[in-house]
N, C-alpha and C positions, 0 to 999 in steps of 0.2 A: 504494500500500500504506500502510496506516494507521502508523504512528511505534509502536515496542512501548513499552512502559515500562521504564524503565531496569532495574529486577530485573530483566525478563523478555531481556535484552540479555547483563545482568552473567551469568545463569543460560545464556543461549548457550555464550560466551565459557569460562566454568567445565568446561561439558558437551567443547568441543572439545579443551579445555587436558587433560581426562579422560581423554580418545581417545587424545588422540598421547602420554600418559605409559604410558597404559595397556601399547600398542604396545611401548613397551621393554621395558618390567615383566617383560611376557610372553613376549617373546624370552627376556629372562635368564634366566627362569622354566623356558620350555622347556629351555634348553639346558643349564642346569643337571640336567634332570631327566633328560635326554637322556644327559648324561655320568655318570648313578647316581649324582647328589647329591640325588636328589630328596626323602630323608627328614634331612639334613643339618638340626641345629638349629639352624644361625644363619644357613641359607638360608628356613627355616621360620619362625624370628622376624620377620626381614626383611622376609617375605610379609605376616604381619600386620599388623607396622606399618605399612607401606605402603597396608593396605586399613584402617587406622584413618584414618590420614594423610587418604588421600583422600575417605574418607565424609566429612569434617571439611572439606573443601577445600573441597565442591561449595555448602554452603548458606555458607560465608565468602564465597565467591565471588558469589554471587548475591545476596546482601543488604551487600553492601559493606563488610564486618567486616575491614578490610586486613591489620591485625598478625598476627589469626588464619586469615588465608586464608596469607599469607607463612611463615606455621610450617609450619602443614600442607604448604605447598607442598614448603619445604625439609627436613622431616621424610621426608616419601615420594620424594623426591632423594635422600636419603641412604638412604633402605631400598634402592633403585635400584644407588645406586654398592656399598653393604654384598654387595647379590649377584652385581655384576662382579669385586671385588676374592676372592669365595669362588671365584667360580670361574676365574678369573686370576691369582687367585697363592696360592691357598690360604691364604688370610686367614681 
């Protein structure tokens, strides 16, 4: 198999790290909505930031932009942890 080029490796890596954040997101997401918080506005903030967050991750990540791939990361962590703590302890 041919060697990719390293964007096209960085732009993998980004995509999977997408997946398996995604996967939590979504869970919280669900079960939030699940428990009738689903029009809640700082579970609905949350969401967005998360989905600015990570639009932002994916081309940091691919083109090797580190400080701004590392914000966004921890940006959309923190919209992450913002909707366990809403719906775990009523934060």
């Amino acid at each position: 198999a041919a060697k990719q080029a390293l964007w096209a490796q960085r732009a993998r890596r980004a995509h999977y790290n997408a997946i398996e954040n995604l996967a939590v997101f979504a869970t919280l997401v669900l079960a939030a909505y699940a428990m009738g918080m689903g029009d809640d506005p700082g579970i609905l903030l949350a969401s967005q930031v998360y989905f600015w967050a990570r639009l932002i991750h994916f081309p940091a990540g691919a083109f090797g932009v580190t400080g701004i791939r590392t914000l966004a990361f921890l940006t959309g962590f923190g919209a992450q942890v913002a909707v366990g703590l809403r719906i775990f302890c009523g934060v």
